[in-house]
C-alpha positions, -999 to 999 in steps of 0.1 A, spaced: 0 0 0 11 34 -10 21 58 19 -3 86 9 -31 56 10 -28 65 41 -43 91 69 -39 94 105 -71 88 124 -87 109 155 -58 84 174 -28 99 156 -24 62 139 -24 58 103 -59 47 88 -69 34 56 -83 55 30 -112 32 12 -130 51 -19 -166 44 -14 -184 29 -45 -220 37 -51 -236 0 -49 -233 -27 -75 -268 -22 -88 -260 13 -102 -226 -1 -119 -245 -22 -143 -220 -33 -175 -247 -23 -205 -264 4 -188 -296 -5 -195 -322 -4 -161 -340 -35 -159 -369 -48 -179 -394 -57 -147 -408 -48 -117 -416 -61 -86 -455 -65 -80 -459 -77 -47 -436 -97 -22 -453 -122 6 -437 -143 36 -442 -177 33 -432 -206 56 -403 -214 33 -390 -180 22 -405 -152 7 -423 -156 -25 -421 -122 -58 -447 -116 -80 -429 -102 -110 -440 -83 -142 -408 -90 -164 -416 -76 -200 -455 -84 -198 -451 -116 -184 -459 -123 -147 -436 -146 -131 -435 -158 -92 -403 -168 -79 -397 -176 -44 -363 -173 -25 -356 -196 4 -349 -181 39 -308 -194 32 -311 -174 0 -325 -143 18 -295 -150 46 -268 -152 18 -282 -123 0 -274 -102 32 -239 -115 33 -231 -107 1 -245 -70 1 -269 -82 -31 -300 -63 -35 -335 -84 -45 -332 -66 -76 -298 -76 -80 -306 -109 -81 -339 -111 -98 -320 -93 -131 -295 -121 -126 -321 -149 -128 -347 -131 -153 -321 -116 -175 -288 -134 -168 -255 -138 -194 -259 -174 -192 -268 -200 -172 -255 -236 -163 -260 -270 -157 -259 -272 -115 -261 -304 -97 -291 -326 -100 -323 -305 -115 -302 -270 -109 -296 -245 -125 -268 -215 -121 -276 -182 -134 -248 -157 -138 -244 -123 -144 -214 -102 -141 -213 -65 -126 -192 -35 -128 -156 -46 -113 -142 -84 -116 -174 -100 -99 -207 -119 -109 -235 -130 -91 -242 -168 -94 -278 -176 -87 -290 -213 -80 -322 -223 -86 -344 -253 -94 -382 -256 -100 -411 -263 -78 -432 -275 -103 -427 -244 -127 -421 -218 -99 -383 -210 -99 -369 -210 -62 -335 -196 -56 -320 -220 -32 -287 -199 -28 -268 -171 -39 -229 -160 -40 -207 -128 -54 -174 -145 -66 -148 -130 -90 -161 -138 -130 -127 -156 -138 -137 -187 -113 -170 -191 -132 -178 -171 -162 -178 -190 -194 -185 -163 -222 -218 -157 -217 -229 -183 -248 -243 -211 -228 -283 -212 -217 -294 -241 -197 -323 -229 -187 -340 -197 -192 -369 -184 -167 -390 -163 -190 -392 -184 -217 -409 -215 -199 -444 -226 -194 
């Protein structure tokens, strides 16, 4: 770290300087806002369940309480992550009857959001911000695409 990274604190001792970024969301890579809104958002024993308007077409996805826990972890907005499962760069095989929805953000990160289907309700079972470079595969492959089932 470069000396004049650093400043001395209320103690005398040198602090660290840390720019602060304005969050994810607003750093999006094409600049376009997202195509949906959120209609209405209801508890539920398992989680919380979205009613969506995505382009004209309403769409109900619920997220599991350990999504919701990792969602605060990771500092990942609902809209965040509903853009990354309703509009993602690609999405992947996951184990079993999963599915892994990518989509990468200003900076060297992605959000990578697993889901599988309750019947054909998509339910994100968990959610992570890693760097692109561990997962990203080009953005050509589509497993699976939410809006364009059922």
């Amino acid at each position: 770290m470069a000396r004049n990274d650093r400043k001395k604190g209320m103690s005398g001792k040198p602090t660290l300087k840390i720019p602060v970024e304005e969050p994810t969301w607003y750093n999006r890579r094409d600049g376009i806002m997202p195509g949906f809104s959120i209609e209405e958002v209801r508890p539920c024993a398992r989680g919380r369940l979205y009613s969506i308007n995505a382009r004209g077409k309403k769409v109900s996805v619920l997220f599991l309480h350990h999504a919701l826990e990792r969602m605060k972890k990771w500092s990942l907005s609902e809209e965040q992550v509903l853009e990354t499962l309703l509009f993602p760069e690609e999405v992947v095989a996951g184990h079993g009857k999963r599915y892994i929805a990518h989509r990468r953000y200003e900076g060297s990160h992605l959000v990578r959001a697993i889901y599988e289907y309750d019947g054909n309700m998509p339910v994100l079972v968990t959610v992570y911000f890693p760097y692109a470079e561990r997962y990203f595969q080009g953005g050509e492959v589509f497993e699976d695409k939410i809006l364009e089932r059922g």
